[in-house]
N, C-alpha and C positions, 0 to 999 in steps of 0.2 A: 444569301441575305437572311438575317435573321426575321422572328416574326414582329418582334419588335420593333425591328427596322422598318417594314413592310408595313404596318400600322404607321409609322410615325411619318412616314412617305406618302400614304394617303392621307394625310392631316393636312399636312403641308403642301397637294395639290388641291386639296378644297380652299385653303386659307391664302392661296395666291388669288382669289377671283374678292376676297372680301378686302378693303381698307385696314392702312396698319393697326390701326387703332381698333378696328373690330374685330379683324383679325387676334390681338393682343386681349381682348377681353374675351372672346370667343376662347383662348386659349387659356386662359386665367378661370373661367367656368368651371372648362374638364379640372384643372386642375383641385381647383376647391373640391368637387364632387370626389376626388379619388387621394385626395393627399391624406385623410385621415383611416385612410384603407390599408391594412398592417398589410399587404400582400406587397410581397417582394416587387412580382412581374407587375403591376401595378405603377408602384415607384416607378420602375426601368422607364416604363412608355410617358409616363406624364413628364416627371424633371425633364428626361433626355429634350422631346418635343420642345417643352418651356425653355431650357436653356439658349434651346438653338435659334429660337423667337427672339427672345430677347435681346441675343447677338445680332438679328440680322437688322430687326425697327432700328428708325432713326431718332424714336426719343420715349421714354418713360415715364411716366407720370409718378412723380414722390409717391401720393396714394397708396398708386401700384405696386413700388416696390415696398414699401410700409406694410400691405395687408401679405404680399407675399415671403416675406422676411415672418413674420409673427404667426403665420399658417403654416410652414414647414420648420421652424423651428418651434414651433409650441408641439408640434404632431411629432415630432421627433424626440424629444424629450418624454412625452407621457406614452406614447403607442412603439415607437422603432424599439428595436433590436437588433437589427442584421446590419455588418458592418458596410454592406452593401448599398443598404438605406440611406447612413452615415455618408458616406462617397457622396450620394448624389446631390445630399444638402448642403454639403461641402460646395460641391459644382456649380450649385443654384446662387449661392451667398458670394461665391466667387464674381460670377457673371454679374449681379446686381449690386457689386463692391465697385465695381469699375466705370458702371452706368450713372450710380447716385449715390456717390460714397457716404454724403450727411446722413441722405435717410436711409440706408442700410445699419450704418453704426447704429445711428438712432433708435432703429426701430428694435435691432437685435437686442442693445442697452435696457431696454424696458422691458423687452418678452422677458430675456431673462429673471431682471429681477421680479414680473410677474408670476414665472412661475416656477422660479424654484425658492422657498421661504427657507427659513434658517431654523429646520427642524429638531427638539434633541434627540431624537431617537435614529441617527442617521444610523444604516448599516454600510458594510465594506461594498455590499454590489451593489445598493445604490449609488455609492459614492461613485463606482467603478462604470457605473453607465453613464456618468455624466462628463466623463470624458472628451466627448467627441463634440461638447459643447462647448468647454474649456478650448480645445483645439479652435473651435472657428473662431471664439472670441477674440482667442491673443493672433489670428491670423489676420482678422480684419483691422487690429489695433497695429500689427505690425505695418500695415500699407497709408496706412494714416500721417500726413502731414501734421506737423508741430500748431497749425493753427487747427486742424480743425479737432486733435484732440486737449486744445486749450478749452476750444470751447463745450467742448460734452464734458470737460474735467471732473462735475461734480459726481454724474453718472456713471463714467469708468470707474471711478473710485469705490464710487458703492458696488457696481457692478463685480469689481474685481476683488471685492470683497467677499460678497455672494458666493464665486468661484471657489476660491481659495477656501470657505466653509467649508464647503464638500468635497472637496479635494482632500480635506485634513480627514474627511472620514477614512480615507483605505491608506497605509503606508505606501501602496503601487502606486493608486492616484497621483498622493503627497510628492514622488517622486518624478513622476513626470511631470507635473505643473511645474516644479522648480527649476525642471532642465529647461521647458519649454519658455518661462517667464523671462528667463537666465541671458536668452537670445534677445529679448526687447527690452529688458528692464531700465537700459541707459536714457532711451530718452521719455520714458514712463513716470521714470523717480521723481522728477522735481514735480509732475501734475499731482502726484501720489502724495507728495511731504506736502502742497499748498492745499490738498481738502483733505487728509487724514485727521486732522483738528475737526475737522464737521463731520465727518462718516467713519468714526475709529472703528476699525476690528484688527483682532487680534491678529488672528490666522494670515492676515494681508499684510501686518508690519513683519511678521515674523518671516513670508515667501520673500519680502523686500530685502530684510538684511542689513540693513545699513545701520550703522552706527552715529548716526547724527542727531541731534541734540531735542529734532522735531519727531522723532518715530522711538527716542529712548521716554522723551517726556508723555507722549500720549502712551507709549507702552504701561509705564509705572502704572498710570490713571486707573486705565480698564484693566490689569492685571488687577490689581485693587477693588474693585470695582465687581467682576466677574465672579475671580477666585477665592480673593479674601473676606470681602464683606458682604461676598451674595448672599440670599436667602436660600436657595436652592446648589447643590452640587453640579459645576458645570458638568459635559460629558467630558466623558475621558478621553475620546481623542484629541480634544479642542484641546485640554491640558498637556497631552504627550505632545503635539505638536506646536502650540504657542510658546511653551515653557522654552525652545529651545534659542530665542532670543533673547535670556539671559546672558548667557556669554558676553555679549554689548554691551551690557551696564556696568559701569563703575562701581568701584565701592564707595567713591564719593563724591556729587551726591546722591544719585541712582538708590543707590542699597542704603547705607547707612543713616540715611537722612531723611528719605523717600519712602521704602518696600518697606526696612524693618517694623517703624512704627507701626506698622500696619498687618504687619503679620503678626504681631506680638497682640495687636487687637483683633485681631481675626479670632488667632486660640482662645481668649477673652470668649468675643460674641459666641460662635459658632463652630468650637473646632472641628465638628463631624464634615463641616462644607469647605473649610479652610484647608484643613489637613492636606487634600488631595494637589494642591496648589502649592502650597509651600514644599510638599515632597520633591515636582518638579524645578521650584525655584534652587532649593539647595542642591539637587544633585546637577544642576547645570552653571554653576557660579565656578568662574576662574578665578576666585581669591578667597584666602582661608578665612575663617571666621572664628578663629579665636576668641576674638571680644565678646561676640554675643551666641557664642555656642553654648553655651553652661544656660542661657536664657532660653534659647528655643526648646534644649531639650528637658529643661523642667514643664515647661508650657507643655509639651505633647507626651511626656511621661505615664500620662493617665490615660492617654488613647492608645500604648502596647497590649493592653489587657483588653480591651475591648473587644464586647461577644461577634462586632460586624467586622467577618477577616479581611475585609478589603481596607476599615480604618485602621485595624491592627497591624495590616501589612505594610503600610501607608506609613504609619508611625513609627516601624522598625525601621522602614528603608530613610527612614529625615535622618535617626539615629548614625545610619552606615555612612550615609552621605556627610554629617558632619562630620566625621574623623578623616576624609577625605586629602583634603590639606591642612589638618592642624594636626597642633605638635604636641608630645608626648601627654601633656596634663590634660586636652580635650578629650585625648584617647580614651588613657588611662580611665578618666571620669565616666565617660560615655559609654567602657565596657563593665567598666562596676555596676553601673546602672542597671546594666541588660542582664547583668549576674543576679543583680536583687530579683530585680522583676523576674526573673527564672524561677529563683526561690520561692516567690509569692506565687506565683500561678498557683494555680488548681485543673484546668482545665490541660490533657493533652493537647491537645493542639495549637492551645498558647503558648504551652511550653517549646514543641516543636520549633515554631515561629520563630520564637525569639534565641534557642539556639541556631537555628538559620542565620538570623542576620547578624550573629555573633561569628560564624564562620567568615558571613561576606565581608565582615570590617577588613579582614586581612587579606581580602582583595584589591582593597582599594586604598586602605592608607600606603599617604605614599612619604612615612618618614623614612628614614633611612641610618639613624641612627637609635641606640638602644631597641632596635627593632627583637633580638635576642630575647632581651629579661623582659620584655613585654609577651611576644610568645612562649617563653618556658611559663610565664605563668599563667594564659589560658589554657595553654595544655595541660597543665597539673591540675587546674581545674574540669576540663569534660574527659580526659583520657583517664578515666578511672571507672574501679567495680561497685558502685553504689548500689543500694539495696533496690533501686528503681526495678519495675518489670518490664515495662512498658517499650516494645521491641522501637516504635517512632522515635521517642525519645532519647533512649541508648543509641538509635543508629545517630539522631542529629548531635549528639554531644561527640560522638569520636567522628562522623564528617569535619566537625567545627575543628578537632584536634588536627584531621590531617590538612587541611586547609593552614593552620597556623604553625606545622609542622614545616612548612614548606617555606615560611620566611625565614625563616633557620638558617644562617650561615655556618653553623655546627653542631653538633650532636650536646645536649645538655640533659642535665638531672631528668629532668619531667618527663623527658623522650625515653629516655631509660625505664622511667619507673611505668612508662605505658606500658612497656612490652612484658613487663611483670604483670601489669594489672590485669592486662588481657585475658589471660588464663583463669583469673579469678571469680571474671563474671558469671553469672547464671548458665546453667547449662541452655538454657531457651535462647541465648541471646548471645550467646560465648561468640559464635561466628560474625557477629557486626566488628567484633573487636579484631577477632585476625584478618576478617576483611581491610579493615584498616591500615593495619598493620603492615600488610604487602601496598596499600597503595601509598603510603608513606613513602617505604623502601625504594616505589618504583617512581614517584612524583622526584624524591630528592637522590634518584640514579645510583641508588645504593645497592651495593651487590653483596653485604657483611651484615651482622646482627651488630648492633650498639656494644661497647666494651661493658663484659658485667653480666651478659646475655650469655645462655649456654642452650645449644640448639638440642642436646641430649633431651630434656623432659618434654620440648617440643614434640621432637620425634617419638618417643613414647607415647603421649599424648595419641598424635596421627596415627600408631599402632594398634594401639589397646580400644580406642574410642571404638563405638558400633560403626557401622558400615551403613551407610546411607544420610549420616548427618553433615548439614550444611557446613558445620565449623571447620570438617575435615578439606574441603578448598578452598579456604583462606588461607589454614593450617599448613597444606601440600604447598600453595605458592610461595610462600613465604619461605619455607624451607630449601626446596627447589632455587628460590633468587638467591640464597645465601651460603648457602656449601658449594663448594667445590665440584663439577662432573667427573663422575668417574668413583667419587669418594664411599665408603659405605653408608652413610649418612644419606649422601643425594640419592642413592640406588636403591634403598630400603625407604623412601620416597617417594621415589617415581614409580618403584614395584606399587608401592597403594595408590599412587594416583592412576595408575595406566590401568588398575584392574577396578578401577572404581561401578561396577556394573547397575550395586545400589541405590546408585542415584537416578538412574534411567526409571526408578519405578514409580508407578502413580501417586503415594504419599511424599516423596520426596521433592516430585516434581510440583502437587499443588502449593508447598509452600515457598519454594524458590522465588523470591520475587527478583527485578530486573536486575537492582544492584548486584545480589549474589551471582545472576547468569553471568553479567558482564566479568566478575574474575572467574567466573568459571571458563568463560571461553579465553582469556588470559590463560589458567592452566593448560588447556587442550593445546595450547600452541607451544606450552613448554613440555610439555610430555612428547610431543610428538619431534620435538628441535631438538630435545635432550635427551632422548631415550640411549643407553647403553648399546653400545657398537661391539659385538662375539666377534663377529663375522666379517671383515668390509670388502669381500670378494660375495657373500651371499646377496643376493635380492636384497631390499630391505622390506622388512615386517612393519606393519604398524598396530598398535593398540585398538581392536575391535570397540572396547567402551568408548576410546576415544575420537575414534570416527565415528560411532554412531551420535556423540554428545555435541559433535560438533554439526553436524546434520541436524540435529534438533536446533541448535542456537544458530545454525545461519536462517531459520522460520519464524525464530522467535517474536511473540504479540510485538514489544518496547521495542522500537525503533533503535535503541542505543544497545539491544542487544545486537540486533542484528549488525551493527556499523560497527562496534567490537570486533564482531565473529568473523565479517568479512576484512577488517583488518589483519584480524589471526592468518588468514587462512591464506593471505598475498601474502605475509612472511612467511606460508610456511611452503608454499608454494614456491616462493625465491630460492628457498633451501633445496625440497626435497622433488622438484620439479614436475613433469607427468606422471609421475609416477604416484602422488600423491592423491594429484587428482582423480587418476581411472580408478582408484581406489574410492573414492570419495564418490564419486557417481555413480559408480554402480551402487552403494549402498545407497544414496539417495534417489533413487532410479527404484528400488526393489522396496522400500519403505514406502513411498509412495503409493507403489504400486499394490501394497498389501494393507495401506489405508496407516501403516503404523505412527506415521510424524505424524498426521491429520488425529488421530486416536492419542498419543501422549501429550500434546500442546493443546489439548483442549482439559487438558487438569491443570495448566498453568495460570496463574494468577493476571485477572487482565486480558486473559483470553473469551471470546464468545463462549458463553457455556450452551451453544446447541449443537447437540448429537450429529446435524447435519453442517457444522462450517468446517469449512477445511482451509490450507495456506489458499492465499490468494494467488494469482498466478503472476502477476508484478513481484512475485518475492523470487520467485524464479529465475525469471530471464536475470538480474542481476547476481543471482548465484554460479548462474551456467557461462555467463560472461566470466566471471572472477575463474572457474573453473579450464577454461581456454586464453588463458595468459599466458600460460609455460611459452617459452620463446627457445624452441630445439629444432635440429632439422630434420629429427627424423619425429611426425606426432602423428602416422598414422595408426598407434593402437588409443591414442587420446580422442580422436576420431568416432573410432570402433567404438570404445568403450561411453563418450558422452551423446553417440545418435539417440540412443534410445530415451535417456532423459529430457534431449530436446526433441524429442515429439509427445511426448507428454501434455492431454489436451488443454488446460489449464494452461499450462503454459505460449504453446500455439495458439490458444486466443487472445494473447498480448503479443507478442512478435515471434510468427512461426519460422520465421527467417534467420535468425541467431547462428545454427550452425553454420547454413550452406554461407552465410557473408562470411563466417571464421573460413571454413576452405576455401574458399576464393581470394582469399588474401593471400593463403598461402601456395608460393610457386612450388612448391614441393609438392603439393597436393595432386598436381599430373602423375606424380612419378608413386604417388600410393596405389593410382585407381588404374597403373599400369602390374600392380601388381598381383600375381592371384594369389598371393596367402591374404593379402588385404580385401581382396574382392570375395573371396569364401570365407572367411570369418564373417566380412560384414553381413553377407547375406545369412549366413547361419544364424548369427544373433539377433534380426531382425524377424527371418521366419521361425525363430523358434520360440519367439517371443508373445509369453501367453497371455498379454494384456490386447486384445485384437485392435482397438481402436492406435493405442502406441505403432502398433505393426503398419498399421493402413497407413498414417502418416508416415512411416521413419519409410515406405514405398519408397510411397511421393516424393520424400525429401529426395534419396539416392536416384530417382529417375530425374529429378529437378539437376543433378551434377551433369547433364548430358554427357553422359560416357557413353558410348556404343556398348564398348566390351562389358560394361557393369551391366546395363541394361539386357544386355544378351544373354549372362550367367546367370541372372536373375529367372529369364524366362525357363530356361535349362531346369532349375530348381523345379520352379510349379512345372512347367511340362511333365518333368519326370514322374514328381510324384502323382499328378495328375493320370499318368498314362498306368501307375500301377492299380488302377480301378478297373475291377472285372465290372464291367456291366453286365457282362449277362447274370451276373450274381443278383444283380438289385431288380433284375427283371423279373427274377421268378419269385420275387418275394408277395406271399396272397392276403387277402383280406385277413384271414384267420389270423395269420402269424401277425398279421398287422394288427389284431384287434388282441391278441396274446402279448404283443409287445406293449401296449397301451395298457392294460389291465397293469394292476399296485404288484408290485412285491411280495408272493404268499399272500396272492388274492386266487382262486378258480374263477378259470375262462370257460372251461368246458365241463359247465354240471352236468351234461348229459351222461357221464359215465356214473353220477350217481345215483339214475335211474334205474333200480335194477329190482327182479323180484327176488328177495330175500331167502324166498323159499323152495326155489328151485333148483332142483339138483338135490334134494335130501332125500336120502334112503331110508326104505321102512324098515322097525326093527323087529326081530325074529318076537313072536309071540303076542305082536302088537294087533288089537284088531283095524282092518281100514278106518273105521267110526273114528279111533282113537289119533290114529295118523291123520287124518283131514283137519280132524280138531287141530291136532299140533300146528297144524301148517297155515291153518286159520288164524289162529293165534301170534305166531310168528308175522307173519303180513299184517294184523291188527297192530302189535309194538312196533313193527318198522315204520305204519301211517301216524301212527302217534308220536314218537320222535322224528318223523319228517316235521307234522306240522311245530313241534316246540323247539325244532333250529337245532336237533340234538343227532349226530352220525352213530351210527353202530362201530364195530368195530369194523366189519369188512369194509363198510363206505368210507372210513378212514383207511384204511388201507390201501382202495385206491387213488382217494383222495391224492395221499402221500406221493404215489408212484405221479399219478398223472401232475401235479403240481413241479417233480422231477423235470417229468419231460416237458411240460411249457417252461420253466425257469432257463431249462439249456436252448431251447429255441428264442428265448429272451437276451439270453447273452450272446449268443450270435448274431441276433439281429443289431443288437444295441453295439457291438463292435463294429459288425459293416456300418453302422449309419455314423456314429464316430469318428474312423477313417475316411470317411465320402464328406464328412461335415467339414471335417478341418481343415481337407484338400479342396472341396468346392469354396469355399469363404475363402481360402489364401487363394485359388484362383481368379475368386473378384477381385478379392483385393489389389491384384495385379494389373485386371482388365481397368479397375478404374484410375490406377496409378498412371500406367501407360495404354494411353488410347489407340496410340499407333501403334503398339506393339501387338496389341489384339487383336486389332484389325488386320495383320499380317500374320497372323494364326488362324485361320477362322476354322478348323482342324478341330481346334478344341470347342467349339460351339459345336459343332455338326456329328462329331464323334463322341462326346464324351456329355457332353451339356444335354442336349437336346435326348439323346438318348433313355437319360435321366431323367429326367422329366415325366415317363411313363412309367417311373419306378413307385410303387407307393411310401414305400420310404423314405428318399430323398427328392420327392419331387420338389417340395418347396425348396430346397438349396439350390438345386439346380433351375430354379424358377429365377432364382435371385443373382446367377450368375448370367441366365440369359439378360436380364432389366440391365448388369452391365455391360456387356456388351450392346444392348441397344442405345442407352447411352451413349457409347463410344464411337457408335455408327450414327446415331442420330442426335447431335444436338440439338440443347433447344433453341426454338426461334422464341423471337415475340410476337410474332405471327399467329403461333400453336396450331403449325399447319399438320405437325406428325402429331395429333392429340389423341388419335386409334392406337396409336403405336406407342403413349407415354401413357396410357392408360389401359394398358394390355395387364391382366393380371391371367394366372393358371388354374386348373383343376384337371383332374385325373380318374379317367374310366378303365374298366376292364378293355375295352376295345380301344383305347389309343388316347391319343393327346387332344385336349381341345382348349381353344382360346374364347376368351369371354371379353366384349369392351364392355367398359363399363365408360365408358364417355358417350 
């Protein structure tokens, strides 16, 4: 029994000795006192207690259930969070639904519309927490009898009005409401159409749907009323979502009779508030507007230039949406328009705009005749070399081109004359054009150049051009989709695209923006599908530029590079099977590891520019998935070659689990880990793997396969190398050598040898008197204490300086090797003790012999310090108790006479 339970069991043994009705207010107390207490366990004990009250009294008093409806639904609304909380006021509205349905409905009817107002500044998680308010509502309206929600009619109406507000703030919301409405709306409708006339909102006729004559007439009204003749800009959601009750109106008299006049006076009064409204209205209408299109788009003509981009964008999109369903002369008019207004701009980014929505027309018009001589002539118009510099504007004129290229039911003039023009644009900008170019090609499944085209000066071009410029993989694809494999053309092609190296370098990379990656990782998938076949009994080779180009763009910042690249890389994948991938992994595996993809993606455009952000580790696991697709029966070097990238800690801290689910799906996977070439590779390329944290995990991972035989070969490994440690070598290692190996590089440890009298040992010379010689020798130890004191050596001091610095550097380098060799072996023997616990613990050989040992070495005592903590670990877990706390707080130190422990707890 819980302790919740146990609290709610003495309540209700105290509240058996009091009357139901004291009992009930007694218990209505606690609850007030704790209901507006954000604490989870809190909730648990009062609702559960109250609930089960409720159920067991023989009657309720309206009041009661009145103040306790408006106490935990008002608290719920402004304090809850926890869906937990949610549940239980659910359970509490449930129970007091059944008791006194009027005054439940009633009282819920009121709180809400108390206290949530109709604010404009709603955000998506507000919207999104009122969910569960929404839920009780339409649960208590679903148990309701036709009479008694006659009689609250006018309050559900408003009420579900209120609702449906906020619901319109989040698309998730909006989405659920309408499922959940969807299930009671039959006998709802008719209360809804008799007071919608008295409590109109928009957002409620629009969740309702209907088509009848009472929710079209009030719709017109407040559409009107809101959108068109407001003073103020409604929000934007309330318009993305109200709008989309258009569909229901007629064109006559709904629109024609009704909305037009009124939108034509709206752009009159106010177009800056109008705009936003009439955007929604026209692009949701199911009947063309021929008649009055030439009208609306003169009226909003003068708000495409506008400085505020939200009116401008606003007014491009009324533009698109009137060419929608009408026919060729709304068109025609409508892209003249946007042609002027191009012309006039001043401003990039109006320009920008308005070719945008000159592309989007040809998404959306849906004539179907003369659709031809309509696109050959806006392509003749943006697919050209104009003197423009301005890289936005050149790239939206040839998007708009290939957009309208695409309604083409055959190759015409304009199309032709692009592929000329291409070449002729600015050398800064050349690459938007062949960018183009190829996605034409590849939008209308074209595998040839246009007749008139000759891929000769192309390919020269991709030849002769510098080496690192963007144009040249527009240039390469395009080429590449259009000759021949096999041909000289395609080969003297792919030889520049496959050795493309230049582009991996930092100036190249900070201009790359997403567009260009996306054909870039387009070409990495054809260089790699179409590379020239010498050999087809050798191996197959792959393009190093192009695996490493493709390793950067499946990281890439833009989300559309990345869904590109892993597009690429399942075709290529399809084709060239595991082989591609253990290819692919390991160099992604070793870039990583040497920081290189974290180092070039941070000169890309759009990327964090701090020295310290690296890929996310969410970009990972779906790369290491795409990489474990190959579907063979033999994948144990796929295996081998991708452990080590999925242990990659970045990665392991979103799902460190990735591999070992891929091997256990596969039944084959028994028959690899029965093998020893599979079982010695893998452990080789784990323990020789010099990123230490990758090793520690990729342990874990292959002890997590529970093999015997893996796990056993593994020990093999560390034992061995473990046992080739002389310890008595590290034993005799002394302070000296210790404080010789600490000392810098051609620094002296031992100045004492430069202590020496200068002057001893000189011979006196024939003829000299003694006076003369003491003088000398005086003098000599005077210049020796004077270049002592100015930091200055003689020669002999340098001499032995030289010699003695000899022999401490060779006593350095052997120390620094044994501690090396004992460092790499004691850390890969933790590593193992903390992999496998149980494995340790049935060694204990190497604690006693080899560990411990160590430990009185000065040397390596701290390693071996650090391999005893594993093993104690592995013997001692922890409790929550922290009964072994001597024993988890045991740290080392080392004396000439032996080992000693210190607690520090």
């Amino acid at each position: 029994m819980t302790e919740e339970d146990t609290k709610n069991a003495e309540i209700e043994e105290k509240n058996e000795n009091l009357s139901e009705e004291d009992a009930l207010k007694e218990e209505i107390r606690r609850f007030s006192a704790v209901v507006s207490d954000p604490s989870l366990r809190a909730h648990g004990m009062v609702y559960t207690s109250l609930a089960k009250l409720l159920e067991r009294v023989s009657q309720v008093p309206a009041p009661f259930v009145k103040g306790l409806v408006k106490m935990s639904v008002t608290s719920s609304i402004r304090l809850y969070g926890q869906p937990k909380s949610f549940q239980h006021v659910a359970r509490l509205l449930e129970v007091l639904s059944k008791r006194d349905y009027q005054s439940t409905l009633k009282s819920l009817l009121s709180t809400i519309q108390s206290s949530l107002p109709c604010v404009s500044n709603l955000s998506e998680s507000k919207s999104q927490a009122q969910i569960p308010t929404m839920k009780w509502l339409l649960t208590v309206l679903s148990k309701g009898n036709p009479q008694d929600l006659e009689e609250n009619a006018s309050d559900i109406c408003g009420t579900l009005g209120i609702i449906s507000y906020w619901m319109a703030g989040s698309e998730k919301s909006w989405k659920i409401f309408q499922k959940k409405f969807s299930r009671i709306q039959k006998p709802l409708e008719p209360i809804i159409a008799s007071k919608i006339a008295e409590k109109p909102d928009l957002s409620l006729i629009t969740v309702v749907g209907s088509s009848s004559d009472v929710f079209r007439s009030v719709y017109v009204d407040q559409i009107t009323k809101q959108f068109l003749l407001g003073k103020l800009r409604p929000p934007q959601f309330l318009v993305d979502r109200a709008t989309k009750f258009v569909e229901f109106l007629e064109e006559k008299p709904d629109f024609s009779e009704n909305l037009l006049p009124n939108i034509k006076k709206g752009l009159l009064r106010s177009p800056e508030v109008a705009i936003f409204g009439i955007q929604g209205i026209v692009e949701h209408l199911k009947f063309p507007l021929d008649s009055c299109a030439q009208d609306i788009l003169k009226s909003t003509v003068s708000q495409i230039q506008n400085a505020d981009s939200a009116i401008r964008e606003a007014a491009i999109a009324i533009a698109v949406a009137l060419t929608r369903k009408s026919g060729l002369p709304v068109i025609q008019k409508t892209l003249n328009t946007l042609f002027d207004q191009f012309s006039a701009a001043k401003a990039p980014e109006v320009k920008i705009s308005i070719m945008e929505g000159i592309g989007r027309v040809a998404g959306v018009v849906e004539l179907k005749e003369d659709v031809d001589k309509l696109a050959d002539e806006v392509i003749g118009k943006t697919a050209k070399a104009d003197k423009e510099a301005h890289d936005g504007i050149i790239e939206s004129q040839w998007n708009a081109a290939v957009e309208w290229s695409v309604r083409l039911s055959k190759p015409t003039a304009a199309l032709t004359t692009a592929f000329k023009e291409a070449s002729k644009l600015q050398p800064a900008v050349k690459y938007i054009g062949y960018r183009a170019l190829a996605d034409i090609l590849e939008r209308r499944s074209k595998t040839s150049l246009p007749d008139g085209i000759d891929v000769k000066p192309l390919l020269q071009e991709l030849e002769t051009g510098p080496k690192g410029e963007l144009s040249s993989i527009g240039l390469a694809l395009l080429i590449l989709r259009t000759t021949k494999k096999g041909s000289i053309e395609h080969t003297k092609a792919w030889s520049r695209a496959s050795h493309a190296e230049a582009l991996l370098k930092e100036k190249p990379l900070s201009l790359t923006k997403w567009q260009e990656a996306v054909a870039w990782a387009k070409l990495v998938e054809t260089v790699i599908l179409d590379r020239p076949c010498v050999d087809k009994s050798a191996a197959p080779s792959y393009s190093t530029p192009a695996l490493k180009s493709l390793s950067l763009l499946l990281f890439w910042p833009h989300w559309k590079v990345r869904q590109q690249a892993s597009r690429s890389l399942l075709a290529i994948l399809e084709v060239e099977k595991a082989l591609f991938a253990e290819a692919l992994a390991d160099l992604i595996f070793s870039d990583t590891a040497t920081g290189g993809i974290d180092q070039l993606l941070r000169r890309v455009p759009g990327c964090p520019t701090q020295d310290t952000w690296q890929v996310p580790g969410e970009w990972y696991v779906p790369t290491l998935k795409l990489l474990l697709t190959p579907k063979e029966p033999e994948l144990d070097k796929l295996a081998i070659h991708t452990l080590l990238l999925a242990s990659i800690q970045r990665l392991v801290e979103v799902d460190g689990s990735v591999w070992l689910r891929w091997v256990h799906e596969h039944r084959e996977s028994k028959t690899w880990q029965a093998s020893e070439v599979f079982r010695e590779t893998a452990i080789g390329r784990v323990l020789q793997c010099s990123d230490r944290g990758v090793r520690n995990t990729a342990l874990i991972t292959l002890v997590a396969l529970h093999d015997e035989r893996l796990r056993t070969d593994l020990w093999k490994h560390v034992e061995s190398n473990l046992k080739q440690l002389e310890v008595k070598d590290y034993g005799r290692v002394t302070e000296t050598e210790m404080s010789i190996y600490k000392c810098p590089e051609g620094q002296l440890y031992n100045t004492r040898v430069l202590d020496f009298d200068e002057a001893a040992g000189i011979k006196g010379q024939k003829g000299a008197s003694i006076q003369d010689q003491l003088a000398e020798i005086q003098l000599i130890r005077e210049l020796a204490e004077k270049r002592r004191k100015e930091g200055k050596l003689s020669a002999k001091q340098k001499q032995v300086m030289d010699k003695e610095l000899a022999a401490e550097k060779e006593t350095r380098d052997v120390l620094k090797t044994l501690f090396e060799t004992a460092e790499a072996k004691l850390d890969e023997a933790r590593a193992m003790v903390m992999a496998d616990s149980a494995g340790a613990f049935a060694r204990s050989e190497l604690l006693f012999d080899y560990c411990m040992p160590l430990t009185r070495s000065l040397l390596v005592a701290e390693q071996a310090a650090r391999l005893f903590l594993a093993y104690r670990d592995a013997c001692f877990e922890h409790s929550d108790d922290y009964l072994g706390i001597f024993l988890l707080n045991m740290s080392f130190f080392t004396k000439k006479d032996g080992l000693f422990l210190v607690f520090e707890g």
